[in-house]
C-alpha positions, 0 to 999 in steps of 0.5 A: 388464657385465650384459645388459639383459633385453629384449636376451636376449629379443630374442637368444634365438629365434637362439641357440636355433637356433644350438645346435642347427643340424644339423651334418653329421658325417664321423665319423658311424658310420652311413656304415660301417654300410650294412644291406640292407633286410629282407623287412618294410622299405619302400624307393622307387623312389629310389635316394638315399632307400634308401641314407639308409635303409640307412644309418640316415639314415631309419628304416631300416624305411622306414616312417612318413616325413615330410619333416622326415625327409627334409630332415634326412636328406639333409643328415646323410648326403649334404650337400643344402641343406635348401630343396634338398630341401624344395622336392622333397618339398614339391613332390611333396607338394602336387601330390598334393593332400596336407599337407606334415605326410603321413608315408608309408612310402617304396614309397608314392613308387612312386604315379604322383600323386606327381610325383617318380614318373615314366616312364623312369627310369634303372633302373626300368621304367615303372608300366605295364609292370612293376616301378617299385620295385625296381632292374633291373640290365638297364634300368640297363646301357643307360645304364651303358654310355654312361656306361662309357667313363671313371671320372669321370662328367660331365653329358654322358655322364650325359645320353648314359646318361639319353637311351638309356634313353628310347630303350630305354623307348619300345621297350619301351613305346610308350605310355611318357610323357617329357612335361615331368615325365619330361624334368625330374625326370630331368635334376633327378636327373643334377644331384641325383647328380653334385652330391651325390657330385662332387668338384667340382659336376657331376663325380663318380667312376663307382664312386661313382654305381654303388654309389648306383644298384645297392647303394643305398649311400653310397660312403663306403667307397670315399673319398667324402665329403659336404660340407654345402651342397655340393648345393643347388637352384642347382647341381642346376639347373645340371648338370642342365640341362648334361646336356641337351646330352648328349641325342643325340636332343634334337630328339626329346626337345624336341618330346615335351616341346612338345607339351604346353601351357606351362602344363603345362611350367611347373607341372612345377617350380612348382607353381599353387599355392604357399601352401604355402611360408611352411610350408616355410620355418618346417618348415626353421627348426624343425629349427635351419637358417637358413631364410634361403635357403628364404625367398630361393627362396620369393621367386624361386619367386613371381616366376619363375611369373608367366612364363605361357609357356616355349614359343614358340608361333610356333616350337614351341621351348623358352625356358629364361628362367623356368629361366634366372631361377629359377636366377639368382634363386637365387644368380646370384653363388654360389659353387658355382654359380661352381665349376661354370661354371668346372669347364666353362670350364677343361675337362672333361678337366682336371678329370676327370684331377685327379680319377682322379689323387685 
């Protein structure tokens, strides 16, 4: 039977991204084939970013990057959903006022226009004070030792480890910021971590965190693999957010981030500005991925910044519905998001044995 002709015309453009959709591959010889940088390599202030580079996932001089780089490269090498990634460099991106279309070398991400750079960082120190690129073993004792105390890392030790820095930061820097920026790209990077690396979403093998944070390296050679999709947007939301609740000072980390307006907060994550997304969502189609999730957030994006307010004025505290219902909107039903309530329903301590028992 032949087929009509406008039929395969009409088919075409689907089959062409069909054929040459990324797919992540296990066997890939670049995850056995970790590099440390050279004199000459550029690497950022982002542990997740120079391992890909290490790796050979980015040019492993880590010069000349553009986000179709990152985008695909954080796919192939640990499993992040394509509008998961896109949105954060996009992000980063635009809110320095530059073109989605900028290629950089990665230490340019040590910039403090770029919003993804921010103050108390887990093993970084802050920009005013010293060294914001490289990794700093003691600043990254302070939360290890929080996080120490068992194998399995979980969002509330992780976010105990996360808390104590920032205490540690402000004796060290008394003008340090943990604004709305600092508090949400740093949960954001506890989700982004156990999500990625979590043999179930928001749980992750200790050793497997270490030797992302001090070698830069994917833990492959330690039994870890990724699994495409496996992190996106929902689940690093979700373990983020559960993190907050291993804040021992929240009350003081809730007032340094009310203080600043409503607005501020809210354009921490959603930018004023989002002409850029229909961009993004032919960006992510061009590198052969359904770009039917990136249009689903596009659409939630829209609709969670018309909240004008996530702080109540009359009580000074937070409201997390534009959080709660961007988070919804991007897949209240889905599956990981699924898999990670019911890792907190059936017990921490239960998932945490099967684990240290894999």
């Amino acid at each position: 039977m032949r087929v009509p002709q406008w039929v395969l015309g009409f088919l075409l453009p689907y089959l062409a991204v069909a054929q040459f959709q990324p797919i992540l591959n296990l066997w890939d010889k670049r995850f056995l084939n970790y590099q440390k940088p050279g004199p000459t390599d550029s690497r950022s202030p982002c542990p997740g970013l120079n391992a890909l580079a290490n790796h050979g996932f980015l040019p492993r001089n880590g010069r000349n990057v553009n986000a179709l780089d990152i985008i695909l490269g954080l796919f192939l090498g640990l499993g992040v959903s394509p509008e998961t990634s896109g949105i954060v460099i996009a992000f980063g991106l635009v809110s320095s006022h530059n073109p989605l279309s900028l290629s950089l070398d990665l230490e340019d991400l040590r910039n403090h226009h770029f919003v993804i750079e921010h103050d108390c960082s887990f093993a970084r120190n802050d920009a005013l004070i010293g060294d914001n690129l490289n990794f700093n073993p003691k600043l990254w004792a302070i939360a290890l030792k929080e996080m120490n105390k068992t194998s399995v890392v979980n969002p509330f030790n992780f976010g105990r480890g996360k808390a104590a820095r920032v205490q540690d930061q402000r004796r060290r820097n008394p003008r340090t910021v943990y604004g709305p920026r600092a508090w949400f790209n740093g949960f954001s990077e506890v989700g982004l971590v156990l999500s990625t690396l979590g043999t179930v979403p928001g749980l992750a093998k200790l050793e497997y965190v270490r030797s992302l944070v001090e070698e830069e390296r994917l833990p492959y050679h330690l039994g870890w693999r990724p699994r495409p999709f496996f992190c996106n947007l929902a689940t690093m939301l979700g373990v983020g957010a559960a993190s907050v609740l291993g804040d021992n000072y929240l009350l003081q980390t809730v007032a340094s981030v009310v203080l600043s307006t409503p607005s501020e907060i809210l354009q921490v994550f959603i930018p004023p500005n989002l002409d850029f997304l229909p961009e993004l969502e032919n960006m992510i189609l061009s590198l052969g991925f359904d770009n039917g999730p990136m249009k689903k957030l596009s659409k939630a994006l829209h609709a969670v910044s018309k909240h004008k307010k996530i702080v109540h004025r009359s009580t000074g505290t937070m409201q997390s519905v534009a959080l709660q219902d961007l988070i919804a909107a991007l897949g209240g039903d889905n599956d990981l998001q699924g898999s990670f309530a019911g890792t907190l329903e059936s017990g921490l301590e239960n998932q945490e044995q099967a684990i240290k028992a894999d």
